[in-house]
ZALUMGU-771224 format. One record per residue (C-alpha): residue in one letter; x, y, z. Coordinates in steps of 0.5 Angstrom, whole numbers, plus 500, padded with zeros to 3 digits. Layout:
<nodes>
node residuo=A&u=X&v=Y&w=Z
...
</nodes>
This chain:
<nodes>
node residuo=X&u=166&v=719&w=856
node residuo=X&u=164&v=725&w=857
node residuo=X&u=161&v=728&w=864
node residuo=X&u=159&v=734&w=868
node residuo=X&u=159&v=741&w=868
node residuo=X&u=162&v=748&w=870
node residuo=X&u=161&v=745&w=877
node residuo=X&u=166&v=739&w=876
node residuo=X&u=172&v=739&w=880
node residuo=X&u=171&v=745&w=885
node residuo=X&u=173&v=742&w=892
node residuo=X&u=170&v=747&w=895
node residuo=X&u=163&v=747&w=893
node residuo=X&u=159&v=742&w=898
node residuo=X&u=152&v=742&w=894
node residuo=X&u=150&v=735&w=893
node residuo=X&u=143&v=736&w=888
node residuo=X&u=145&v=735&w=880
node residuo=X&u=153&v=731&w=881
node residuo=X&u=155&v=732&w=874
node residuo=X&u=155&v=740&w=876
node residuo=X&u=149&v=742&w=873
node residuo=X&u=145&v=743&w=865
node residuo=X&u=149&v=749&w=864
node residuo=X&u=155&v=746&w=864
node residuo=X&u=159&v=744&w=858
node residuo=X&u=164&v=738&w=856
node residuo=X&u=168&v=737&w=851
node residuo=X&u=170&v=731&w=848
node residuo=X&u=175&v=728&w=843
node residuo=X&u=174&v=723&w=838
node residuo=X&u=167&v=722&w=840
node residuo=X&u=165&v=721&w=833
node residuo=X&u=166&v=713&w=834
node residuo=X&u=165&v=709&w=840
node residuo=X&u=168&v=711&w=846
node residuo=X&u=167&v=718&w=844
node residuo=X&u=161&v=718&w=842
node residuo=X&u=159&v=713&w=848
node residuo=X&u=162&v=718&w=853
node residuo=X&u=158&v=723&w=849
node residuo=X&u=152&v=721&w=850
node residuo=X&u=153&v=720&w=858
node residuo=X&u=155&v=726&w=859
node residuo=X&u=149&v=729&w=856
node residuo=X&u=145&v=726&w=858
node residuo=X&u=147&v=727&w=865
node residuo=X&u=145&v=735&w=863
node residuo=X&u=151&v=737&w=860
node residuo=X&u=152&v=741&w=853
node residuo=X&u=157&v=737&w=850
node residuo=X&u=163&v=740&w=845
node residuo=X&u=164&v=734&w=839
node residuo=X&u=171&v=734&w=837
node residuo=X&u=173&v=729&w=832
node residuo=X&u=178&v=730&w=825
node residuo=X&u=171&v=726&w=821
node residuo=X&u=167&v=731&w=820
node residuo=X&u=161&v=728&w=819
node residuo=X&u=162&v=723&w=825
node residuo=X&u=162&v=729&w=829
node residuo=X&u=156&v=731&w=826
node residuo=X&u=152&v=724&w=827
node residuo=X&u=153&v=724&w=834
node residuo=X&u=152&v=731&w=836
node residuo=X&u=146&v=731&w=832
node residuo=X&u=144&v=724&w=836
node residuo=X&u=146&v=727&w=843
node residuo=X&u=139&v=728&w=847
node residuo=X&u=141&v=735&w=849
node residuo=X&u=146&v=741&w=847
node residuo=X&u=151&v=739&w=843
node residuo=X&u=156&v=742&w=838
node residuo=X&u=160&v=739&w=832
node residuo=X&u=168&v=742&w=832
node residuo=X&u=172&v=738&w=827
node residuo=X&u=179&v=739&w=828
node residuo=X&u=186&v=734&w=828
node residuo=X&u=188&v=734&w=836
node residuo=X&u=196&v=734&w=833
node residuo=X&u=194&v=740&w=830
node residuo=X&u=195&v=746&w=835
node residuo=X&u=192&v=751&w=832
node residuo=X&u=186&v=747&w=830
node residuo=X&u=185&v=745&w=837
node residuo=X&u=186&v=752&w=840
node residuo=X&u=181&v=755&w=835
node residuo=X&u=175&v=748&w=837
node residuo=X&u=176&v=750&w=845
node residuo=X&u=175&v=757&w=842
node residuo=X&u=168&v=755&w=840
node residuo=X&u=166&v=750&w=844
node residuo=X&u=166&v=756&w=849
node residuo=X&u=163&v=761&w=846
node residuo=X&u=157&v=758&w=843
node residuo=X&u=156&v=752&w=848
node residuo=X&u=159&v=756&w=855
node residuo=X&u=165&v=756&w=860
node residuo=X&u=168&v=748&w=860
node residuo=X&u=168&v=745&w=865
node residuo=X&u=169&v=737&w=863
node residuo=X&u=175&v=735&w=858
node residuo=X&u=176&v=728&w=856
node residuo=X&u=181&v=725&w=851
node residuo=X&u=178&v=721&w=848
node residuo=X&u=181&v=721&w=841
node residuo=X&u=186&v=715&w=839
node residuo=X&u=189&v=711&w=834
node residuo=X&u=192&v=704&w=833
node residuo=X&u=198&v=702&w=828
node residuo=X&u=199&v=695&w=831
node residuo=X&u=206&v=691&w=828
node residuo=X&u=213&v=688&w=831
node residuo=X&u=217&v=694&w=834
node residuo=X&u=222&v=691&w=829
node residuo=X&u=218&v=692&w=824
node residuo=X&u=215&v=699&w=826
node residuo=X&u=216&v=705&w=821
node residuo=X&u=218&v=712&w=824
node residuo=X&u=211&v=715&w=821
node residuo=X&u=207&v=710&w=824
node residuo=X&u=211&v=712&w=831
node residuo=X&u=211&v=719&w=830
node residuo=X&u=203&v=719&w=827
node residuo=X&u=201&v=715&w=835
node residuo=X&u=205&v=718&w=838
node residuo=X&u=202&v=725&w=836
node residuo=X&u=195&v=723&w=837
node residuo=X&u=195&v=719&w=843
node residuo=X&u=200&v=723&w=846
node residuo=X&u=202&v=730&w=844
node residuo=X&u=194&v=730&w=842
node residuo=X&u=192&v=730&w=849
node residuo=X&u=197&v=735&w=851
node residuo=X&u=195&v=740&w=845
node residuo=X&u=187&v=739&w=848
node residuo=X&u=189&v=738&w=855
node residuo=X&u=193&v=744&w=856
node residuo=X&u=188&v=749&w=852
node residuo=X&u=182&v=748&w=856
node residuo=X&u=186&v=748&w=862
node residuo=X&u=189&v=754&w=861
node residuo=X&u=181&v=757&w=861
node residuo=X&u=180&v=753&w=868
node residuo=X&u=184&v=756&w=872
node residuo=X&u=183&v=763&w=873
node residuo=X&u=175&v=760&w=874
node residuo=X&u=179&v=755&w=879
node residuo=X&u=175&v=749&w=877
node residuo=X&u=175&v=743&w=872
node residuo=X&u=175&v=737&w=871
node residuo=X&u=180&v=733&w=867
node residuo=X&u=179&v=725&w=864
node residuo=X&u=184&v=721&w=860
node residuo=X&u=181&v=714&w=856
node residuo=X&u=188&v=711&w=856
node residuo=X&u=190&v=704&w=855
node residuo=X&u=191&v=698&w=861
node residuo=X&u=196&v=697&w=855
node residuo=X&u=199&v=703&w=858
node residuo=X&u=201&v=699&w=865
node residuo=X&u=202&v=692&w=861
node residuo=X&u=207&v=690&w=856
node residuo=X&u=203&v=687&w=849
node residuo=X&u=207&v=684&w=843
node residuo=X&u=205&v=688&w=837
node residuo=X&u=203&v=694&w=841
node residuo=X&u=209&v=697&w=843
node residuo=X&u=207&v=704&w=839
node residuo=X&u=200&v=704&w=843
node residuo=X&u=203&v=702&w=849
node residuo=X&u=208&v=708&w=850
node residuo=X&u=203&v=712&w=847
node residuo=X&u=198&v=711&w=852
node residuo=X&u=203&v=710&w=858
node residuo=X&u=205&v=718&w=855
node residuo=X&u=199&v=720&w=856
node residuo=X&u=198&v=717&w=863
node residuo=X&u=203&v=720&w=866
node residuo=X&u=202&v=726&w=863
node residuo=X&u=195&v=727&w=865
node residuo=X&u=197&v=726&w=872
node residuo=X&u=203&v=731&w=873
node residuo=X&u=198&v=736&w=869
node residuo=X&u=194&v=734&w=875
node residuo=X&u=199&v=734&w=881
node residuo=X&u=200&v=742&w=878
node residuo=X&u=193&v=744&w=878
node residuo=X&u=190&v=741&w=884
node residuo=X&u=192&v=748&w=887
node residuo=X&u=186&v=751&w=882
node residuo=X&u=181&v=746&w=884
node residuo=X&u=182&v=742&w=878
node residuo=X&u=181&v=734&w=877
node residuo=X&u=185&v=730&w=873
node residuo=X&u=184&v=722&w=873
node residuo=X&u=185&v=717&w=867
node residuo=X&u=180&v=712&w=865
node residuo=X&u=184&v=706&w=862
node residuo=X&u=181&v=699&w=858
node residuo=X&u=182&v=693&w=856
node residuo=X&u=178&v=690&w=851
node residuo=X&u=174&v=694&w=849
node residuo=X&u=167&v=692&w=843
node residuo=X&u=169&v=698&w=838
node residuo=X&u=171&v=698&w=832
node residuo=X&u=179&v=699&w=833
node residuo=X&u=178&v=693&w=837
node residuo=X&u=175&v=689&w=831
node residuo=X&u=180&v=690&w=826
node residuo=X&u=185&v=688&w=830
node residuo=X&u=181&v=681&w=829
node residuo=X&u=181&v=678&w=822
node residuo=X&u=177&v=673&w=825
node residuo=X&u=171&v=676&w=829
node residuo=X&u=169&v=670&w=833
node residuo=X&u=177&v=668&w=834
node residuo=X&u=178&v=675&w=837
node residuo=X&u=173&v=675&w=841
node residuo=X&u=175&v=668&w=843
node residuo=X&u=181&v=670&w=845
node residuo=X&u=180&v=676&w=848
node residuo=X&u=177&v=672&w=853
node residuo=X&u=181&v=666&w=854
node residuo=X&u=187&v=669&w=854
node residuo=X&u=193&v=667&w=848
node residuo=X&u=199&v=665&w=852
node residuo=X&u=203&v=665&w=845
node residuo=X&u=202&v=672&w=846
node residuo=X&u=204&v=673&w=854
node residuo=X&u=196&v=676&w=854
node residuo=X&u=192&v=674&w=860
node residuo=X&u=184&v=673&w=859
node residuo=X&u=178&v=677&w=862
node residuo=X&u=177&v=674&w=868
node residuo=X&u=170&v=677&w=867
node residuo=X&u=168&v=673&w=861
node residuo=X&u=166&v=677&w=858
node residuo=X&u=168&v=684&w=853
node residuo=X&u=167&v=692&w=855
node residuo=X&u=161&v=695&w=852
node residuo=X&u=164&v=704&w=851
node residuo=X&u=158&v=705&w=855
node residuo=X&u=162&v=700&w=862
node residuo=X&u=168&v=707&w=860
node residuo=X&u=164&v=712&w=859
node residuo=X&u=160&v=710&w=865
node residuo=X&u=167&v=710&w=869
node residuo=X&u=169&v=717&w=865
node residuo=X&u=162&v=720&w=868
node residuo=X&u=164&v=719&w=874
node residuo=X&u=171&v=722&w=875
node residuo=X&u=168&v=728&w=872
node residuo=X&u=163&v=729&w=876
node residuo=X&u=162&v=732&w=884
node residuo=X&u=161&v=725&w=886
node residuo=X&u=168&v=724&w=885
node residuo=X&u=171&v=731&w=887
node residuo=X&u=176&v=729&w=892
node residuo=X&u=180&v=724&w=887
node residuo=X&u=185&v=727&w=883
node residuo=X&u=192&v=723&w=879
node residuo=X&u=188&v=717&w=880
node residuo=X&u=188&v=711&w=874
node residuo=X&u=181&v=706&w=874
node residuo=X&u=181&v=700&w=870
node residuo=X&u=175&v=698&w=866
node residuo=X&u=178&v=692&w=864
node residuo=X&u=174&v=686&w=868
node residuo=X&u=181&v=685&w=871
node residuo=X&u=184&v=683&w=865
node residuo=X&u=191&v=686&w=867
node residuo=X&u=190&v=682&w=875
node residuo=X&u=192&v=690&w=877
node residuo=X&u=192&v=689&w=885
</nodes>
């Protein structure tokens, strides 16, 4: 879920025309060498934005830059390495130009009983879904302020709101990540910068997949709901495509949204009943 452009975020600019801030503008994007990534990729590039993939895959991140119908630029870096994330926005801004879109996308899922939870699958979600959108969020930011602009989008987890056995991990991580997101965006609002979390429910990708060791079961059960596990259903009825996030993304970091900042949207088709 990618988006806009160098002109996303900045409260003070009151041109309407090209709401994703213009064909100049450049987002970057992590953990888009796969599904919602890569969908949030695509949307914000075909809103006109020259897209930065970051993904550790490397041949992901080249297969979905080279399918991306406008400018676009493959980085392979590990978002739990501060170096190598330092050293991908370096780039993204000086082959693509100035960023004025990031969305942590990149996330990984180690599901289990707390109980049964070991310190590496702890430590390892944490670092990506939590300390990874620290290290991007911080280094692009850092680039923004002095040009007092930027929008700033965090996929999360409606499991961050919403307790789910075997995802306890997942779910501290996501709800990290929410938060954080949020006090980045209280501190930036005095430089024209925006940050909003996007946060899912079921979603057809393929970490939602291996979750179901049977396809049809899990699909099932993703829309009924399973009370054993204290989980609603889809009111809905029906899964998440990426493309129903990134739509959600795009928005957030356009100027359509530019007097919404700190906020929390739920694509989940009501999933966790928010009110």
């Amino acid at each position: 879920m990618n988006a806009t452009g160098s002109e996303a975020g900045n409260g003070t600019d009151d041109r309407t025309g090209d709401r994703t801030g213009g064909s100049t503008g450049t987002a970057l994007v992590t953990g888009a060498g796969g599904g919602i990534g890569a969908a949030v990729a695509r949307a914000l590039s075909e809103a006109g934005a020259a897209v930065a993939v970051v993904d550790r895959d490397a041949a992901a991140a080249e297969a979905t830059a080279a399918d991306l119908p406008g400018p676009a630029l493959a980085l392979p870096a590990d978002v739990t390495d501060a170096a190598a994330v330092e050293r991908a926005v370096e780039r993204a801004e000086d082959e693509l130009g100035p960023l004025g879109v990031l969305v942590n996308v990149a996330g990984i899922l180690r599901p289990g009983p707390a109980l049964e939870l070991t310190e590496q699958d702890w430590a390892a979600t944490l670092a990506v879904n939590a300390t990874g959108v620290f290290h991007v969020s911080r280094a692009v930011a850092r680039r923004m302020v002095p040009r007092r602009r930027g929008a700033i989008v965090t996929v999360a987890s409606n499991a961050a709101r919403v307790p789910r056995t075997h995802l306890a991990a997942y779910a501290a991580s996501k709800a990290a990540a929410v938060q954080f997101t949020k006090c980045l965006g209280l501190e930036l609002a005095e430089h024209g910068i925006r940050c909003n979390v996007v946060s899912p429910g079921s979603t057809d990708t393929a970490m939602q997949r291996d979750l179901w060791p049977d396809p049809d079961e899990g699909l099932r059960s993703a829309l009924a709901g399973d009370p054993a596990a204290y989980r609603t259903g889809i009111p809905l009825g029906r899964i998440a495509a990426p493309e129903d996030v990134a739509r959600a993304v795009r928005f957030l970091a356009s100027d359509e949204a530019r007097h919404i900042t700190l906020h929390d949207l739920y694509v989940d088709g009501g999933a966790s009943l928010r009110g």
